[in-house]
N, C-alpha and C positions, 0 to 999 in steps of 0.2 A: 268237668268244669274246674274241678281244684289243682289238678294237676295242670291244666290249662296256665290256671294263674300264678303257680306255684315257678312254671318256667319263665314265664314273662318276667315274675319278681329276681332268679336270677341271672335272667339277659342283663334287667335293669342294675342288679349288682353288679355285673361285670362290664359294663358300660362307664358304673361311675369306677368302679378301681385303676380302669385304663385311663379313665382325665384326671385320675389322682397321680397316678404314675407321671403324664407326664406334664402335670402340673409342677411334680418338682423337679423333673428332669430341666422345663423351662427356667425354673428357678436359679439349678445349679449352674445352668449354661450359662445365666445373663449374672450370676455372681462372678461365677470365672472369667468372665471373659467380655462383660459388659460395660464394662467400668475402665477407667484407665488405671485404678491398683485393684488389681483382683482382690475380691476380700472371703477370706472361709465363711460358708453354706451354715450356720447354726439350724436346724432341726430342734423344735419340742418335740419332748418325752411322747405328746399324742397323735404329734405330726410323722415321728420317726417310725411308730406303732402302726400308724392307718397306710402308710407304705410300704413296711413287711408285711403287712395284712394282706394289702392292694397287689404285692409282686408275689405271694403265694399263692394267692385266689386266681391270679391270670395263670401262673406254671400250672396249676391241679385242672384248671379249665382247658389249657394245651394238652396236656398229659391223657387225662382222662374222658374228658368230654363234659357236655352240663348232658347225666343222663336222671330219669325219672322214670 
């Protein structure tokens, strides 16, 4: 049962890291190139953190698998 839920909890992480990802991928797109003067992608200190989090948690889950 624990281990049950334990994968589910992180299917559900890695579910929200790939809408974080390309939550800002959308971002960066519609900065660069949305606009008629492109304008630079500012990122906070906790925004820039939860997507190195976000794009190592997806590489380690490519790489190795989610095992338990």
């Amino acid at each position: 049962m624990g281990l049950v839920l334990l994968n589910k909890f992180l299917l559900l992480i890695l579910f929200l890291s790939i809408l974080n990802v390309i939550k800002e991928g959308v971002r960066f797109i519609w900065s660069w190139i949305g606009t008629d003067q492109p304008q630079r992608l500012i990122l906070s200190e906790k925004n820039l953190f939860l997507l190195g989090l976000s794009i190592s948690y997806i590489l380690l889950c490519i790489f190795s698998g989610i095992k338990i």
